[in-house]
C-alpha positions, 0 to 999 in steps of 0.5 A: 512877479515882477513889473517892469515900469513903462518906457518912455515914449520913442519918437517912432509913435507920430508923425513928423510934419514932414512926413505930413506934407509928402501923405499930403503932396501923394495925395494930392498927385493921386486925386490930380490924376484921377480927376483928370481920368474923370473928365475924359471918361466923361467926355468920350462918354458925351461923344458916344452918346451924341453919337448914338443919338445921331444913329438913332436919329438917322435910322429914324428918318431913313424908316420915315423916308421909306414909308414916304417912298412906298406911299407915294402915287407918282414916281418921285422927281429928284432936283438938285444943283451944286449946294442943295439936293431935293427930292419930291414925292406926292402922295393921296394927301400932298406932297413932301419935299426932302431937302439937303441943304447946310448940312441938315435934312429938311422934311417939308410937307405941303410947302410949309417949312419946319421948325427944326430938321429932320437931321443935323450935322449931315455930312454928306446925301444922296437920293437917287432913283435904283432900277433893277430888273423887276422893281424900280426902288430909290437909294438914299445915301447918308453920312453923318458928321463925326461930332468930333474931329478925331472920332473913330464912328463915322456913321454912313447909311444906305437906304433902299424902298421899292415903289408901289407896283405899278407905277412908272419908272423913274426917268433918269436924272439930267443934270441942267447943261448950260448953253456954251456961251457965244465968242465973237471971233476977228478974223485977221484976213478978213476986213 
């Protein structure tokens, strides 16, 4: 048997520092690009949620308002003018007030004003009353804002409730006319 003596070690067994610092630059464009990834994950994820919240949120007053609706014992009134929109309903116990005003839904009972609204960020509101031929119902049109400016959801709601049987229907809404405003005229023939 023979026995070779050992090679002398090549150069091809480490690494050089130059090759230390391209691992080290790869790595550090590799986790840039994740971390950037990362964060806008999260972000959409942020949205949707706020998002959710609002739809969760919206559907939970829209079911309150319903049953506001059917409880009542007098046809709801309706007033509104160019920046706030109220709606008026007695039941056995008082009366609720739902009022859009600044982009929030309002849920006043008895007068007494609310610490916090029932909606936020409500883009647009409408409650109007829906007569049909055998029922006589109120319609409550609701649009929450995007929480983001380039968001794909925009979360619009319709919601219907039929009034107690019974009842009368609703008078149609007037809007207020103001009185056109008196002009003195000069007739230039007549001194």
């Amino acid at each position: 048997m023979k026995i070779y003596p050992a090679q002398p070690q090549s150069r091809l067994d480490g690494i050089s520092l130059v090759e230390c610092l391209i691992y080290i630059a790869v790595l550090t464009v590799v986790t840039g690009i994740a971390f950037s990834v990362f964060f806008s994950v999260l972000s959409h994820h942020r949205s949707v949620v706020r998002c959710s919240d609002d739809i969760v949120g919206a559907v939970k007053a829209g079911e309150r308002w319903r049953a506001d609706i059917r409880a009542a014992i007098e046809v709801p009134r309706s007033e509104s003018n160019s920046s706030e929109q109220a709606l008026q309903i007695r039941h056995a116990g008082g009366t609720i007030t739902y009022l859009f005003s600044n982009g929030r839904i309002w849920r006043i009972v008895d007068g007494k004003s609310p610490e916090l609204p029932l909606l936020e960020r409500v883009k647009s509101s409408v409650m109007q009353a829906d007569t049909r031929t055998v029922t006589h119902a109120w319609r409550w049109d609701l649009q929450i804002a995007p929480a983001r400016k380039k968001s794909k959801i925009n979360p619009s709601f319709a919601f219907l409730a039929a009034v107690k049987p019974g009842l009368p229907p609703p008078a149609p809404i007037v809007e207020p006319v103001s009185a056109p405003e008196k002009t003195v005229e000069s007739d230039a023939s007549n001194p």
